[in-house]
C-alpha positions, 0 to 999 in steps of 0.5 A: 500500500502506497505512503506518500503523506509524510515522505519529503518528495521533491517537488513536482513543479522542480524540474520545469522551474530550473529548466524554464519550462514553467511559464509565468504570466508575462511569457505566454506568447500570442501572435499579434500582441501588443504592450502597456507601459504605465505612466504613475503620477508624481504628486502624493494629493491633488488633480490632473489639471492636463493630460498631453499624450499627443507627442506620444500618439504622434510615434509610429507603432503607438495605438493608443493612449488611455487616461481619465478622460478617455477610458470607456464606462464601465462599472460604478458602484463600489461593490463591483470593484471589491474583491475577495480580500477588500477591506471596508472603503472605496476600491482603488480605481484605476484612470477613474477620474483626475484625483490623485490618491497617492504618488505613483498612482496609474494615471495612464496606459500607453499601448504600442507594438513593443514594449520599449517603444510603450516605455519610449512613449511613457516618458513623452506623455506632459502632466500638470497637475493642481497639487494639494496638501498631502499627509503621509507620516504616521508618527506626525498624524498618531492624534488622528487615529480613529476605530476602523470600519467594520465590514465583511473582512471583520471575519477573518481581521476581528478587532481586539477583544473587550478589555478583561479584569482592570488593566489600570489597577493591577499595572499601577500594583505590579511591583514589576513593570514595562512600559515601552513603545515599538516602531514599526516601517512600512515594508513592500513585498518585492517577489521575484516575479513582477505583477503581469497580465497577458490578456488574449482576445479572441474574436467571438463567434456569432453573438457570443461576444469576445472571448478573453484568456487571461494570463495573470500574477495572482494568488487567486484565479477566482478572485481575479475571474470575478473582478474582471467580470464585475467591472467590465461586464463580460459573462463568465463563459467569456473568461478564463484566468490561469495562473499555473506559475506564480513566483512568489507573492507573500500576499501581494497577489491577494487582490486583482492589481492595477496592471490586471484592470488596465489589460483587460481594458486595453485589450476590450477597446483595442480587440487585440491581445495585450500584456501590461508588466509593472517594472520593479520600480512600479512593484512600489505602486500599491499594497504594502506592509503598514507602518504602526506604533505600537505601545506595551505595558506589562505588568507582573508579581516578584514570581514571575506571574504576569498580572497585567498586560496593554496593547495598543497599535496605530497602524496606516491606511489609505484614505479611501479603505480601512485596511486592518489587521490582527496587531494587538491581540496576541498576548491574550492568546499566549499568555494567561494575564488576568487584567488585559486591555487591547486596542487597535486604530487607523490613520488614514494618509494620503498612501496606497491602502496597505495589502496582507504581507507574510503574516499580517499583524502577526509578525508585526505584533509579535516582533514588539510583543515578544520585545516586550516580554523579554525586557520582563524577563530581564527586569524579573532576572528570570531567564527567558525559556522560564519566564515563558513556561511561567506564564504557559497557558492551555487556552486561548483567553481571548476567546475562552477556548482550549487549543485543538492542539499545543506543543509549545511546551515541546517546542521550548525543550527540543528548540532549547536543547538543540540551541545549546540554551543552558550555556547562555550567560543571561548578563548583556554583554557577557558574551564575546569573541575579541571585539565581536560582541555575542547574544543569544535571544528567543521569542515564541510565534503564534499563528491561526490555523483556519480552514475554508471551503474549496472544491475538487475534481478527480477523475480516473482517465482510461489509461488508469492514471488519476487526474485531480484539479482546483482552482488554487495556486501554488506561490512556491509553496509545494501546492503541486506536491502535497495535493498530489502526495494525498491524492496518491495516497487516498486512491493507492496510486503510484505517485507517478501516476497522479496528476494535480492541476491548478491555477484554471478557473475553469476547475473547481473553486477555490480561495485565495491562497494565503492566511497559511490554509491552502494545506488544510482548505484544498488539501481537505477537498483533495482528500474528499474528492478522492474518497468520494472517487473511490466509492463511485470506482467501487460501485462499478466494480461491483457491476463487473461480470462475475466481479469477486466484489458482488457481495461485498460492503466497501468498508472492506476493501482498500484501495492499493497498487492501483487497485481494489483489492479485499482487505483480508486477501489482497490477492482477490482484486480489481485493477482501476483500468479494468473498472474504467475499462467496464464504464464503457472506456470513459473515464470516471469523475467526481466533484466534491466539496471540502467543507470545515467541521464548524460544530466542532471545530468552533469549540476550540482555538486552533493554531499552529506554535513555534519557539525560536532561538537565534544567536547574533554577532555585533561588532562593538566598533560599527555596530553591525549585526550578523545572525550566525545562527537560528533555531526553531521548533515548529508545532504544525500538526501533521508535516505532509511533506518535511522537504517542503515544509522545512523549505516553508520555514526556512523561507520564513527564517530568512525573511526574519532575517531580513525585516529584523536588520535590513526591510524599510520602505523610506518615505520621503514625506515632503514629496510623499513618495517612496524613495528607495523603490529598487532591490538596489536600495531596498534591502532583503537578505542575500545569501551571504547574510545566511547562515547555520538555519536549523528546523524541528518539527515537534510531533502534534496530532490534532483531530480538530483543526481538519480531517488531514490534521495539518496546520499550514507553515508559511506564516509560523515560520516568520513570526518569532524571528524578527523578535527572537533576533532583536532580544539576541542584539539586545543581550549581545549589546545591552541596548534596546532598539524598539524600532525596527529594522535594527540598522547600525546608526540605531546600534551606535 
């Protein structure tokens, strides 16, 4: 019997990528194509005053160029705009009128026969503008925070809970206390692959209008298949998005971007095909990681019992939607304080709204809370690791719930073994080598284990291989191969013969991919799916002349070797291409939903845990910061895959390295624009700034959280990291950086 759930299989997808089989949506080609370049403005608030594009038009090969006053009509309620992952508020509409937003809004399209040409002709469009006074600092406009708007998002981004106890009156009581306030940048995503969209019209036939084929960056083809329909008015049988590669999106592919409205557009009114590509600098044109404030009081008796525990964040949007997030909520989930009290507000400024980036407020406020904690420890002269275990509670005192699962404590014993914890000297600047000063740190992550609703098709094709497909994606997670590994192992194929598709919105629906539920949300309906599957074979099989399965209940066959076979004499069988074989050659299907188990599930709060533990170099002359080494301890139910999944929090490692020393969005607010909006001048971790990275999977079986028991990886993986690695700065150095990335200038 085949066992693929649990092995660490190469990725499916891995050969097509290294070879550059794998096409993303910038490389389909379609004969007669032509190219957008995108003109942004250059003021932050204000009003197009005049537009020239005629030096432009005047180029040979340039077929048009879209603006405001130009644009066809098309939708105009709010509603239309929304997607799957609005916020409340007014979607962004692209060349709506002559407002100006932000800077670097899209304020025209010019469409060529080349794309150099479309960028030549860019730069030749004449803007004047009538500019007003913009607001883009956060510090500067902290007394115009305000309670977000409520809406639909509300769901997956409640607000803080009531305050529990009296925060005041034990705080002023703790004989132990810390106050402090973090600061947080602002952050752009930046994968690898810039946001494209290759639209392909084709004439229609008869009256069936235009047919558009859709090639998009996207962590949804459903979600963009909807947009494009609402705002234009194009039947959904007139639509397909695909979307088979993405590379790399971190949450930026969340919600249809500008370049995916623009190309459709373009192709609508030209009735030709048409690519729109933002360049890197354009990346910096919309969604971002919000910048916040971020204040934390805590407070606690001489054993070490917190008593106490304050939370507020001020956190940026854009003027025209509320985007929130889960900031400020995190310490009622970890630790068991009595007297709580949580707040979150917005200011909105005159920026794009911000965008879900890996782990959104949840890395944010842990890499403060976790700061936080540890300056306690430090004040209680109680080391860390104990502190924590302390304060460890079996429920999550936000909503009043036990955990489906925790092995936090798990995490804290196998992370601090393997880091070598004990030999720590809990003295700031103790630690050294000559004049490089050494810190050891630790913090604890936290992140939601949810599941949504998806759909799946398998089918049983007539050369007995098992083709199964939904409308997910694949970020570089290893969608392609976990799905393909359950589908394997439910059905009893050999994984060679097992096919897994997505990314079509012609399959079966399914959300966006993000929030860390891909796993357990399509990897549920895979699983169903093939269950189902397996119950429709069988019943043929027991339709077969003189089939040894006539008087047979289904409960005692297996499915293996790809076949049916009897339980108790594997030798009494059925192969699956005889089955298909008997269906009269066609091939066999099914489609079936992956639904959450609400009435049970609900009664527990479900999360996946970490424990991290980093190890830092600071030189005492430059105050430059190398981390040397990492170690984290993951509880995240049942590992499908431990190649993939290491990769996961590998990935999340390196990003904590990079948000703790290096990631800053600079805003240059009298311009209100973006400065450094080049990988030249916005810093990520490179290669040389990685070193010893070091992943445990803690055993957790959960029967909870979803039938597969599978908690996703993506987000658990960053969490602790930032924290972990601004605690160790701290005990190398003795100061204390509330304000992150840690950059020598703060150091010195």
């Amino acid at each position: 019997m085949t066992q693929y759930i649990g092995k660490p299989l190469n990725r499916i997808d891995g050969l097509d990528k290294v070879t550059g089989n794998a096409k993303y949506a910038a490389e389909f080609d379609t004969p007669d194509l032509l190219y957008g370049y995108i003109v942004n403005s250059t003021i932050a608030k204000g009003k197009i005053k005049r537009i020239d594009s005629s030096k432009a038009l005047a180029l040979d090969g340039v077929l048009q160029v879209f603006t405001h006053e130009n644009r066809p009509k098309i939708a105009w309620l709010d509603m239309k705009y929304s997607d799957q992952d609005a916020p409340p508020g007014s979607p962004f509409r692209p060349l709506r009128d002559a407002k100006i937003k932000y800077n670097t809004q899209p304020i025209a399209l010019v469409v060529a026969e080349t794309f150099e040409l479309a960028r030549y002709a860019a730069s030749l469009i004449q803007v004047d503008y009538e500019e007003d006074a913009h607001q883009t600092d956060l510090q500067v406009n902290r007394h115009k925070a305000r309670k977000p708007s409520l809406g639909m998002a509300s769901l997956l981004k409640p607000p803080p809970p009531k305050p529990r106890g009296n925060f005041e009156e034990a705080f002023n009581a703790a004989p132990v206390q810390m106050t402090g306030e973090y600061v947080h940048s602002m952050e752009h995503h930046n994968p690898m692959e810039m946001f494209a969209s290759t639209v392909v019209y084709e004439k229609g036939r008869n009256k069936s209008g235009a047919r558009y084929t859709i090639y998009d960056k996207t962590q949804g083809v459903t979600n963009s298949i909807l947009y494009v329909a609402q705002v234009f008015d194009i039947p959904f049988k007139n639509l397909r998005v695909l979307s088979p590669y993405v590379g790399g999106g971190f949450g930026s592919g969340l919600r249809p971007q500008h370049q995916l409205f623009l190309a459709v557009m373009a192709a609508r009114e030209l009735k030709r095909s048409v690519r729109v590509t933002l360049t890197r600098q354009q990346m910096f044109t919309f969604g971002h990681r919000p910048a916040t404030v971020q204040t934390i009081a805590l407070g606690a008796s001489t054993d070490g019992t917190m008593t106490a525990m304050y939370h507020d964040t001020v956190g940026e949007t854009s003027q025209f939607e509320d985007y929130t997030e889960i900031v400020s909520s995190w310490g009622g989930m970890l630790y068991p304080a009595e007297n709580v009290k949580f707040d979150y507000k917005l200011v909105p400024l005159d920026v794009a709204t911000p965008l879900d980036m890996r782990a959104p407020g949840g890395v944010t406020g842990i890499s403060a809370l976790e700061c936080a904690v540890d300056e306690l420890a430090y004040k209680l002269g109680m080391d860390p690791v104990e502190f924590r275990l302390r304060n460890y509670t079996e429920r999550d005192m936000n909503a009043d719930l036990p955990y489906s699962s925790k092995e936090l404590r798990e995490c804290f014993r196998q992370g601090a073994e393997r880091f070598g914890w004990v030999k720590r000297n809990p003295e700031p600047r103790s630690m050294r080598n000559g004049h490089t000063l050494i810190g050891w740190g630790m913090a604890t992550g936290i992140w939601d284990a949810n599941q949504m609703p998806a759909r799946a098709e398998a089918v049983m094709m007539v050369n007995g291989k098992l083709r199964v497909s939904s409308a997910t994606a694949d970020i570089g997670t290893g969608t392609y191969t976990i799905m393909t590994q359950i589908a394997a192992d439910t059905l009893g194929m050999p994984i060679e013969d097992v096919l897994f598709k997505l990314g079509d919105s012609d399959m079966p629906a399914a959300p966006i991919e993000g929030g860390s539920w891909t796993a357990a949300t399509v990897g549920t309906a895979v699983k169903t799916v093939c269950e189902d599957l397996a119950e429709k074979l069988f019943k043929l099989a027991r339709k077969m002349p003189n089939s040894p399965f006539a008087k047979v209940d289904f409960n005692e066959v297996v499915f293996a070797n790809k076949s049916i076979q009897l339980k108790k004499d594997p030798s009494v069988s059925v192969s699956l291409e005889a089955v298909v074989d008997s269906n009269g050659g066609a091939a066999v299907r099914e489609t079936s939903s992956g639904l959450p188990k609400m009435l049970k599930q609900r009664k527990y709060a479900r999360t996946a845990h970490s424990a991290v533990f980093a190890e830092v170099e600071v030189d005492e002359d430059f105050g430059t910061v190398r981390v040397t080494r990492i170690v984290s301890a993951i509880a995240g139910g049942r590992i499908l895959n431990p190649k993939t999944a290491r990769s996961q929090i590998l990935g999340g490692m390196v990003w904590g390295i990079s948000k703790a020393l290096e990631e800053e969005t600079m805003m240059d607010h009298n311009l209100g624009r973006i400065m450094n909006h080049s990988l030249a001048e916005y810093h990520v971790a490179v290669n040389a700034d990685v070193h010893d990275l070091d992943v445990i999977f803690v055993e957790e079986h959960d029967e909870i959280v979803n039938p597969l028991g599978v908690k996703g990886l993506g987000e658990i993986g960053l969490v602790g990291v930032p924290a972990a690695i601004a605690n160790a700065v701290f005990h190398a150095t003795g100061k204390r950086v509330r304000d992150l990335p840690i950059t020598l200038d703060k150091l010195l």
